[in-house]
RODRENDREN-19422 format. One record per residue (C-alpha): y, z, x. Coordinates in pm, 1 decimal. Each point is the difference from the previous one (the first is absolute). Example, Ala and Ser with C-alpha at 12.3 -4.5 7.8 and 13.67 -1.06 7.14 Angstrom:
BEGIN
<node yy="-450.0" zz="780.0" xx="1230.0"/>
<node yy="344.0" zz="-66.0" xx="137.0"/>
//
This chain:
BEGIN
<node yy="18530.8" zz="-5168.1" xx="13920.8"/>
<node yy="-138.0" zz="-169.5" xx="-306.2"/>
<node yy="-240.7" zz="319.6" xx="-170.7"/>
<node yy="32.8" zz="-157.4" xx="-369.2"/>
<node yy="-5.8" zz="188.3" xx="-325.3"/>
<node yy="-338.8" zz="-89.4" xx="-155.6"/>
<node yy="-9.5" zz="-237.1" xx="-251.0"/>
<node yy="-62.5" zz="109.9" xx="-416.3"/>
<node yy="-382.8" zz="-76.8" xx="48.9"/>
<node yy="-58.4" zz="90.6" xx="349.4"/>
<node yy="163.4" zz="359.4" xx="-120.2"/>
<node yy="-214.7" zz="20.4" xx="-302.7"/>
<node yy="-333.1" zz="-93.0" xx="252.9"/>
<node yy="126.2" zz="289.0" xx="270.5"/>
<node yy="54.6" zz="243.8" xx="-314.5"/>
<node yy="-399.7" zz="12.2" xx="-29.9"/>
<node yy="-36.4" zz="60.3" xx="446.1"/>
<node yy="112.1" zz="294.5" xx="163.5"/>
<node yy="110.1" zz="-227.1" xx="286.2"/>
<node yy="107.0" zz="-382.9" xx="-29.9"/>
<node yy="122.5" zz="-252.1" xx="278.7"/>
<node yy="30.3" zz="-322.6" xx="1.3"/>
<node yy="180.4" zz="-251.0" xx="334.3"/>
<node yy="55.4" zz="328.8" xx="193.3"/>
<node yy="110.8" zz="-107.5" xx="270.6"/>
<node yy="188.4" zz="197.6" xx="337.2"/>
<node yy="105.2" zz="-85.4" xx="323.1"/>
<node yy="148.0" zz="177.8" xx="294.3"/>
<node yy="178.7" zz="-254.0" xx="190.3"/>
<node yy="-170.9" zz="-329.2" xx="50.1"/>
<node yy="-322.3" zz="215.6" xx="-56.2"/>
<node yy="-207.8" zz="-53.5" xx="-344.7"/>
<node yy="-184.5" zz="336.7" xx="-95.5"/>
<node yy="-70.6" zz="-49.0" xx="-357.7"/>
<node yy="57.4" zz="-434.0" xx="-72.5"/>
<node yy="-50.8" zz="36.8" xx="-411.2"/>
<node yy="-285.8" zz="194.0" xx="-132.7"/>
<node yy="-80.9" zz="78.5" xx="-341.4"/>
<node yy="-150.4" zz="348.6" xx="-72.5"/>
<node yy="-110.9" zz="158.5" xx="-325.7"/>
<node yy="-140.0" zz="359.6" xx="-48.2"/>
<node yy="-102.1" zz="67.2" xx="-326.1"/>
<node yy="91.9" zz="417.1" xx="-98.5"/>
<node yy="-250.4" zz="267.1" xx="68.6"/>
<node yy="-219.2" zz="-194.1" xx="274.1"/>
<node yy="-7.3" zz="9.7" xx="408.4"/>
<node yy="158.5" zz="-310.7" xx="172.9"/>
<node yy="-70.5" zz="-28.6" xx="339.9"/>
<node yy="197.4" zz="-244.3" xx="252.5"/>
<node yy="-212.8" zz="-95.6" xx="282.2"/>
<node yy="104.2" zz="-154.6" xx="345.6"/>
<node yy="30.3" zz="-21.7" xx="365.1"/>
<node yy="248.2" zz="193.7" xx="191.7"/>
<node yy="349.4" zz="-123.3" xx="-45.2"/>
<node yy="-62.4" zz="-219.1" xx="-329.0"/>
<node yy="238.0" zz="170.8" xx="-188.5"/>
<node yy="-168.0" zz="243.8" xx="-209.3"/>
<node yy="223.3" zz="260.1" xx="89.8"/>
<node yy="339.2" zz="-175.4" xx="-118.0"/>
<node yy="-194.0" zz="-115.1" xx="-346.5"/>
<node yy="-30.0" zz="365.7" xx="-49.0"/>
<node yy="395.5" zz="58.6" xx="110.5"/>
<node yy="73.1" zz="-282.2" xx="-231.0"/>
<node yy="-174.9" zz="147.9" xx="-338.9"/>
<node yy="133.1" zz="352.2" xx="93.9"/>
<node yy="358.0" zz="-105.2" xx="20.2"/>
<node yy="30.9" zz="92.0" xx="377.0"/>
<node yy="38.7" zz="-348.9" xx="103.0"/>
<node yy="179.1" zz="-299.4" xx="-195.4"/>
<node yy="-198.2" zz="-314.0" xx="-55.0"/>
<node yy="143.1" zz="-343.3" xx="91.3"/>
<node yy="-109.3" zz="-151.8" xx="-250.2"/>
<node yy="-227.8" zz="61.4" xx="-328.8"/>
<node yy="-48.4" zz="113.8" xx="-337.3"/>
<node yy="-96.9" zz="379.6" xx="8.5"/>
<node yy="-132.5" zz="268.8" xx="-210.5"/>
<node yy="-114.9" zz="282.3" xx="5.3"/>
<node yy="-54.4" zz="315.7" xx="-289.0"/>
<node yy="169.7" zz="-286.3" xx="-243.5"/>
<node yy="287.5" zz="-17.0" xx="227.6"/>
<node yy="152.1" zz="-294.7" xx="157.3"/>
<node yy="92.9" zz="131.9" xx="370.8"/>
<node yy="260.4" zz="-240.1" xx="27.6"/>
<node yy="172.5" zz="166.9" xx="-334.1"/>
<node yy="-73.2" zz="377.2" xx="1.3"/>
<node yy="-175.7" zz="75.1" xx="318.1"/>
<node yy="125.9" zz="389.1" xx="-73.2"/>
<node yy="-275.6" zz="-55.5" xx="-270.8"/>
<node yy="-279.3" zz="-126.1" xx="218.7"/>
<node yy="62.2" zz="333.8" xx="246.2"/>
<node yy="-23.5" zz="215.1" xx="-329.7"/>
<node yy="-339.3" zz="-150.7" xx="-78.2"/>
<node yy="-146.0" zz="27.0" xx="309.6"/>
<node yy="-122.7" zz="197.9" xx="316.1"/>
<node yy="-56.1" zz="-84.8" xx="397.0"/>
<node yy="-221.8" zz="97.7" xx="219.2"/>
<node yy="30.2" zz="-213.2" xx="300.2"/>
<node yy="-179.4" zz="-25.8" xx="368.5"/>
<node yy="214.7" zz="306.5" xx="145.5"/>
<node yy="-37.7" zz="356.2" xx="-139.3"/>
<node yy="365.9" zz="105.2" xx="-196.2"/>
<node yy="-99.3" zz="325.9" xx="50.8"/>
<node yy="206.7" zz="254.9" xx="154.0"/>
<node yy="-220.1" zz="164.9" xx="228.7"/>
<node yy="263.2" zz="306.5" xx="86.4"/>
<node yy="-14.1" zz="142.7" xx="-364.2"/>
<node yy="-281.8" zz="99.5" xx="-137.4"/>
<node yy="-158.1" zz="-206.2" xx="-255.1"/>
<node yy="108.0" zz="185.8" xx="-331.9"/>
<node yy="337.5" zz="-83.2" xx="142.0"/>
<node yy="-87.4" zz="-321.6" xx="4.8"/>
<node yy="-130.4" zz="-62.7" xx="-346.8"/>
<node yy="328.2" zz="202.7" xx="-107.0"/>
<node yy="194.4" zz="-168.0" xx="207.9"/>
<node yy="-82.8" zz="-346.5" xx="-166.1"/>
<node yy="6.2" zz="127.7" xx="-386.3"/>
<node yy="365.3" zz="86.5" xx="86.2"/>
<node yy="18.3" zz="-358.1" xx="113.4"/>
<node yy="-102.6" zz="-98.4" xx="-343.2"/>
<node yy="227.6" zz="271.7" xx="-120.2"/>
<node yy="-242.2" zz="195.4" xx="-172.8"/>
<node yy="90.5" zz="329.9" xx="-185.2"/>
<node yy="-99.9" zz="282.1" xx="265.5"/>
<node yy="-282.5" zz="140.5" xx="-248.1"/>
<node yy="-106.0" zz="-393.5" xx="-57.7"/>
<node yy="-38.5" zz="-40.3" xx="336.3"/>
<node yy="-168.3" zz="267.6" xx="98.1"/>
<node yy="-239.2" zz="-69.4" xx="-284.6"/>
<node yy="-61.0" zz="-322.4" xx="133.0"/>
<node yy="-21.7" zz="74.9" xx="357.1"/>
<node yy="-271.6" zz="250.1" xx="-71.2"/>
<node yy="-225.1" zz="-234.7" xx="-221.3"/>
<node yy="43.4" zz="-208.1" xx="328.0"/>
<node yy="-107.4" zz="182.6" xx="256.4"/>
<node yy="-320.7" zz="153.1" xx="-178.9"/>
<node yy="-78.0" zz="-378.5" xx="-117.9"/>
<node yy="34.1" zz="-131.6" xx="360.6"/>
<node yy="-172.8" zz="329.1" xx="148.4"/>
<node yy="287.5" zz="128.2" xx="214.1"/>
<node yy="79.2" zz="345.7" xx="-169.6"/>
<node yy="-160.1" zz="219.0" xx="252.1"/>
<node yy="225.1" zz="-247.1" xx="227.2"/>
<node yy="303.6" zz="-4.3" xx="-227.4"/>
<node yy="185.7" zz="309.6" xx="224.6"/>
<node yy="-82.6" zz="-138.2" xx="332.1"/>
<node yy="275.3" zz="-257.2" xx="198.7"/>
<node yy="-167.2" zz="-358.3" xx="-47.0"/>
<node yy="-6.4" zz="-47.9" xx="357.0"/>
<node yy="-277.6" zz="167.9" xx="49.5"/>
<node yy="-221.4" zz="-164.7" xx="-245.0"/>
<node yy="-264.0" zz="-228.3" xx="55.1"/>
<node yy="54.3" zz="-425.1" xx="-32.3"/>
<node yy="-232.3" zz="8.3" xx="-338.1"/>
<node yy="237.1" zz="330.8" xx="-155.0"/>
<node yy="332.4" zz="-159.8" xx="103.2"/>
<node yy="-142.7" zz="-323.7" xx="-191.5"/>
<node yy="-71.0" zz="224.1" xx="-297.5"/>
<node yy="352.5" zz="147.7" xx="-18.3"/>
<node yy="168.0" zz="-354.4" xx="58.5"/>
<node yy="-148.1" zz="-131.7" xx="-291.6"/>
<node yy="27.5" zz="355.9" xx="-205.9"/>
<node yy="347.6" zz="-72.9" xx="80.4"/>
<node yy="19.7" zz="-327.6" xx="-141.4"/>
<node yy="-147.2" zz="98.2" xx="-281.9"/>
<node yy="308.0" zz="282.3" xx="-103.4"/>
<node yy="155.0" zz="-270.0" xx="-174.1"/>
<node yy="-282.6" zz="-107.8" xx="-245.4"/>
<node yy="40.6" zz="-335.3" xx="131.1"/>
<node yy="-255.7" zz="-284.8" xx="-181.6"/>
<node yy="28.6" zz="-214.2" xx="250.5"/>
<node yy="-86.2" zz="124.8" xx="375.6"/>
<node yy="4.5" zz="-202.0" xx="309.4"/>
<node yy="-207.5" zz="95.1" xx="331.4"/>
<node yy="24.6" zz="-166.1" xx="261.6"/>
<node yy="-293.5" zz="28.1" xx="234.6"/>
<node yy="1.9" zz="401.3" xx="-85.3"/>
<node yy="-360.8" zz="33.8" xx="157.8"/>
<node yy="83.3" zz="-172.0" xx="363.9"/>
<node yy="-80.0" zz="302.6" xx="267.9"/>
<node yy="-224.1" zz="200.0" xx="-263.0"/>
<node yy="-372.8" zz="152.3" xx="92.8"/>
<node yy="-245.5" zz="-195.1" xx="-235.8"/>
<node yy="-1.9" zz="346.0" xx="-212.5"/>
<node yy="361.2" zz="-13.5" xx="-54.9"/>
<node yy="11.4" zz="-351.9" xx="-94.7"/>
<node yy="-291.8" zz="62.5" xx="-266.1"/>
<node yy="180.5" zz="302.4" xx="-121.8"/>
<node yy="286.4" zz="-291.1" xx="-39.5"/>
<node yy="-164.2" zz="-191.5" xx="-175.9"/>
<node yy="-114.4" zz="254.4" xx="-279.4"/>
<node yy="394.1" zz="70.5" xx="-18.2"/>
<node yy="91.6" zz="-370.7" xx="-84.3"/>
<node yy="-296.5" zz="-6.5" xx="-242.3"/>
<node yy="141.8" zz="315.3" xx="-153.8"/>
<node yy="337.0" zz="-194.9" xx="-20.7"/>
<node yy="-147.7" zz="-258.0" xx="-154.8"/>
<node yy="-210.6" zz="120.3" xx="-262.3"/>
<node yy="335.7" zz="194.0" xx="-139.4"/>
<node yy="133.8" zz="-330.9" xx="-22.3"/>
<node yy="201.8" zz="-27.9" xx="333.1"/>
<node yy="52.1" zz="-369.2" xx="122.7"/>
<node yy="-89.5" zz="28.9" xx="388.4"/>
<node yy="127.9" zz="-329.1" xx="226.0"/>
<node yy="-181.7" zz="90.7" xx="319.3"/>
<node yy="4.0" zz="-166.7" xx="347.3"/>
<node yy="-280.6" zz="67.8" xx="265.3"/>
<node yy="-98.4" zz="-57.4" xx="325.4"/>
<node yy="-367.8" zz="80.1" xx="-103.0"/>
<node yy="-211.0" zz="-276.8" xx="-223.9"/>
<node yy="-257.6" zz="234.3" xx="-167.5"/>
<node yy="276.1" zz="268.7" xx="-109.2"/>
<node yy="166.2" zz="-350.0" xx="-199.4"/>
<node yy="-348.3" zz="-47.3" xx="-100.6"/>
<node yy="-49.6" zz="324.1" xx="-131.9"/>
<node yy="309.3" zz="93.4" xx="-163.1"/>
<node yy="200.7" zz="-356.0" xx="-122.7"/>
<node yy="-83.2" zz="-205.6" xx="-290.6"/>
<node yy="179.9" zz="-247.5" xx="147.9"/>
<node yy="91.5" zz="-117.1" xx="343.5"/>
<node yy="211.8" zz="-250.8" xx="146.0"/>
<node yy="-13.7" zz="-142.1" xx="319.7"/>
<node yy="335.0" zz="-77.8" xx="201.1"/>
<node yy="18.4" zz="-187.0" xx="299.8"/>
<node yy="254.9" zz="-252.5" xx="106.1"/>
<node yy="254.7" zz="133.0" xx="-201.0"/>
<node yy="-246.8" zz="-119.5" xx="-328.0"/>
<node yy="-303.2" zz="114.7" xx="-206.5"/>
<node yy="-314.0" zz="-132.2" xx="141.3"/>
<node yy="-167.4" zz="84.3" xx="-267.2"/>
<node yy="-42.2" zz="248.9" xx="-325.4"/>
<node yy="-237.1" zz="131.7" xx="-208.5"/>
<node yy="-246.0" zz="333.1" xx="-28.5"/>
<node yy="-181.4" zz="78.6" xx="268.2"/>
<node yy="-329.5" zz="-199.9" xx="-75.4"/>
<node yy="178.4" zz="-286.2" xx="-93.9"/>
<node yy="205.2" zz="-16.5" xx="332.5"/>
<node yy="-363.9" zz="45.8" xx="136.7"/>
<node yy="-133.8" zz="-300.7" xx="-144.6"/>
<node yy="258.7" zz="-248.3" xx="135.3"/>
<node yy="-194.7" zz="55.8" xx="310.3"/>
<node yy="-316.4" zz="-166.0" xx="124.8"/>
<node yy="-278.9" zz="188.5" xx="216.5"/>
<node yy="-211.7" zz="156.8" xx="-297.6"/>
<node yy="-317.6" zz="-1.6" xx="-17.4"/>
<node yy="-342.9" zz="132.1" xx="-92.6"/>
<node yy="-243.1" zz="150.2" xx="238.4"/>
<node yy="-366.3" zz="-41.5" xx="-61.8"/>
<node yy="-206.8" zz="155.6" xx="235.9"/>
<node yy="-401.8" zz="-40.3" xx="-28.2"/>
<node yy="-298.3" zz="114.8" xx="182.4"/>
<node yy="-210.2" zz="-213.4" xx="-119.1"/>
<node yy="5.1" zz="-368.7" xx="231.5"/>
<node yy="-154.2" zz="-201.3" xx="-317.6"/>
<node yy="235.2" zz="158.9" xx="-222.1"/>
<node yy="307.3" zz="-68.3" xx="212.8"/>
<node yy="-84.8" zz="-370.3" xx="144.7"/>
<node yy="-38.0" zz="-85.0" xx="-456.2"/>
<node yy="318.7" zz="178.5" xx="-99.3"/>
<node yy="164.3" zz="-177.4" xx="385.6"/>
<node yy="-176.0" zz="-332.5" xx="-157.4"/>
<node yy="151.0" zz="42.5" xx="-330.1"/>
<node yy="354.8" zz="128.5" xx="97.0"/>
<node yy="89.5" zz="-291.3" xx="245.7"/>
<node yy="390.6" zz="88.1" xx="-39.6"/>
<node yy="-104.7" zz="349.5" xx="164.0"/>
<node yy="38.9" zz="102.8" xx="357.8"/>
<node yy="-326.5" zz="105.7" xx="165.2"/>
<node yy="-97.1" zz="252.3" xx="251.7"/>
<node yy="-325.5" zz="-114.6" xx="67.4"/>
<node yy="-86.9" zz="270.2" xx="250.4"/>
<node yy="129.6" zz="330.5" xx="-217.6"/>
<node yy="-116.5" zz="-231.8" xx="-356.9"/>
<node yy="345.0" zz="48.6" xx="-93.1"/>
<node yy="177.1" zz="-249.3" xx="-285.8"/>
<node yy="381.9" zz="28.9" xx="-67.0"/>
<node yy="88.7" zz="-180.4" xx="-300.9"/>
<node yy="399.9" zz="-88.3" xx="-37.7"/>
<node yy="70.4" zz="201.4" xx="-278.8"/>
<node yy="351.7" zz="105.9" xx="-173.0"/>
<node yy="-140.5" zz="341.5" xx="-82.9"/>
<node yy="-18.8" zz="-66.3" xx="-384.5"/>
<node yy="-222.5" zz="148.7" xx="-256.9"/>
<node yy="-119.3" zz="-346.7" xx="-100.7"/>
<node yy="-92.6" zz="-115.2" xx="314.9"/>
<node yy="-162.1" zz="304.3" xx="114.4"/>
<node yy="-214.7" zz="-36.1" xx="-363.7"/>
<node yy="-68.4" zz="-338.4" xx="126.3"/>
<node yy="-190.4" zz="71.1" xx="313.7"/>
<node yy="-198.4" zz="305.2" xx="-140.0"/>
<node yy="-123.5" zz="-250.3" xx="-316.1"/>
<node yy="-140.5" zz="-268.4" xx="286.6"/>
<node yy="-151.8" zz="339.9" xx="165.8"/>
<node yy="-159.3" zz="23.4" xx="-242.9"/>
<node yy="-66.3" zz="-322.8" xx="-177.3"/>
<node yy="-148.2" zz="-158.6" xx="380.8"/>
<node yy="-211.3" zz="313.7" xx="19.8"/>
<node yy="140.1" zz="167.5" xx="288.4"/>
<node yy="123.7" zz="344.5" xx="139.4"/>
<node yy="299.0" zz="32.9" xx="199.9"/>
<node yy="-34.9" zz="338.2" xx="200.2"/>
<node yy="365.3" zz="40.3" xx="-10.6"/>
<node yy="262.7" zz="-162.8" xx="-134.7"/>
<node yy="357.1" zz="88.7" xx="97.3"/>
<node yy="344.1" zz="-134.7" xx="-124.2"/>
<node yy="299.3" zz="-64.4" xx="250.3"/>
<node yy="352.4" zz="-82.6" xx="-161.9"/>
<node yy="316.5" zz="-42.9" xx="236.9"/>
<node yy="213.4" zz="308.8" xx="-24.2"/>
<node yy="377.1" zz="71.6" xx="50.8"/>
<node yy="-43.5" zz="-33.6" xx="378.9"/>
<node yy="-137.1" zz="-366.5" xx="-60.9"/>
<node yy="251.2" zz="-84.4" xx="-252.6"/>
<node yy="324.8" zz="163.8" xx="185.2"/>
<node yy="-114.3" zz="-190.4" xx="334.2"/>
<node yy="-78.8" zz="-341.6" xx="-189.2"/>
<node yy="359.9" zz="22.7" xx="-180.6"/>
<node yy="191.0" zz="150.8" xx="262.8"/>
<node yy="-191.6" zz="-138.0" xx="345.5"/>
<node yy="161.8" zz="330.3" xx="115.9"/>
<node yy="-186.6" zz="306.0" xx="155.3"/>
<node yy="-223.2" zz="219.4" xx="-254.8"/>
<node yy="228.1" zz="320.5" xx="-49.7"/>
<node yy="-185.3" zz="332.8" xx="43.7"/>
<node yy="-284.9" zz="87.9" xx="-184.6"/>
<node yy="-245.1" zz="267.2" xx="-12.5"/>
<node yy="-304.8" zz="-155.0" xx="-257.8"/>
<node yy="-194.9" zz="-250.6" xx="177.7"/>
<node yy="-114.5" zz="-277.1" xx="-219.1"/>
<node yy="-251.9" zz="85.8" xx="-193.9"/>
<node yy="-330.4" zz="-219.3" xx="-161.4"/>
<node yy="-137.5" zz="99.7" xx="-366.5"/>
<node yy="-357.2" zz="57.0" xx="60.0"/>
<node yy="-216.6" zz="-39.6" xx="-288.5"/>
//
């Protein structure tokens, strides 16, 4: 095992990120999961790790939370190097990952109470804390009732409730929505925006492509046992071709000049349809409506495509789209 203690300015660069990695690398056998990636999540924002089945964003989480040791890499996370004071790291930090840890044959008061012993809380403390929990999360007409019988959505609620008995800053989820009613995984998402505004550093991974579009500020996109690609949602957007502008007239002089004019666009001569290849930009959407208007002419509709996460996780990956419940949607103006 080679995990390295970072270097003077490496440590002084993960000081200012919640989470830093840089070479991780792990293996299991003659099996590479994870061959060197860098990662940086700056504190108080949503970093989402997107990927196929089986590209290891599971053991990336295990890795940051201490549960699994790295082969090699320089690690941080909360300021602390994981392969100094990893006892650190667990302080700072909470998991939720892709199986409930509730107990589902006490109640789940027990189970709140049950985890601020864990953090060895002072009984009074950890009542305290267990009861701003459960009315923040929505559970207390819940709280007395065993936690097998509540619903997917509730036993979310108290998973991350319990996580959160700690105070951790830095939380992990891994997948937490997979299985949820579209209801549940909104109420979700208000949760981890909740987390977020107080300042809560969320690294989530997802099986779903508009919840990392809602919720991260960054995502990353593993496959192969390396980052694809990086960057905010629309800029991850943008490395991929297939926008374009729809003009749509009803007016056959008015489409055959604008068709004349615009020889780069694609014409549907029968439905006096144009698509213009577009990248979705403010500038070039200015562009088109000034030669509207500058040529004299009306488009009856004009409608702007850019490639979404679907297009963008299938161009990187050349895997299967994972589940998603938004169909792509066009801007209509």
């Amino acid at each position: 095992m080679t995990v390295t203690r970072a270097s003077a300015p490496r440590a002084a660069q993960a000081a200012t990120q919640a989470i830093s990695a840089t070479g991780l690398r792990k293996s299991y056998g003659d099996k590479v999961v994870l061959d060197g990636i860098d990662l940086s999540v700056p504190q108080g924002t949503v970093f989402s790790l997107l990927g196929p089945n089986g590209a290891g964003k599971t053991t990336v989480v295990k890795i940051l939370s201490t549960l699994v040791t790295a082969d090699a890499g320089e690690l941080s996370v909360g300021g602390h190097d994981l392969a100094v004071d990893p006892q650190a790291v667990r302080a700072a930090i909470g998991v939720t990952g892709q199986f409930s840890a509730v107990d589902g044959l006490i109640t789940g008061e027990e189970n709140m109470l049950l985890m601020a012993d864990l953090h060895h809380l002072p009984r009074r403390e950890g009542r305290r804390v267990a009861a701003e929990l459960l009315e923040r999360f929505d559970l207390v007409d819940a709280a007395k009732k065993p936690a097998a019988g509540y619903s997917g959505g509730m036993k979310r609620r108290l998973d991350i409730a319990m996580t959160l008995v700690g105070g951790p800053r830095i939380i992990f989820l891994d997948e937490p929505t997979t299985g949820l009613d579209p209801r549940s995984r909104h109420t979700m998402w208000g949760i981890v925006r909740e987390l977020v505004a107080d300042g809560v550093t969320v690294f989530l991974t997802t099986q779903y492509l508009e919840e990392a579009d809602e919720l991260a500020d960054r995502i990353a996109v593993l496959d192969g046992g390396k980052i694809a690609a990086e960057g905010s949602a629309e800029e991850l957007k943008r490395i991929v071709p297939g926008g374009h502008v729809r003009l749509r007239f009803t007016d056959p002089d008015d489409y055959r000049s604008a068709a004349s004019a615009l020889r780069e666009a694609a014409r549907d001569d029968q439905a006096l349809v144009l698509r213009l290849p577009s990248d979705g930009s403010q500038r070039e959407l200015r562009s088109v409506l000034d030669w509207l208007d500058a040529a004299g002419i009306e488009a009856d509709e004009l409608t702007v495509h850019t490639p979404d996460l679907d297009d963008v996780f299938f161009a990187l990956t050349g895997s299967a789209v994972p589940a998603r419940n938004n169909q792509p949607k066009e801007n209509a103006r």
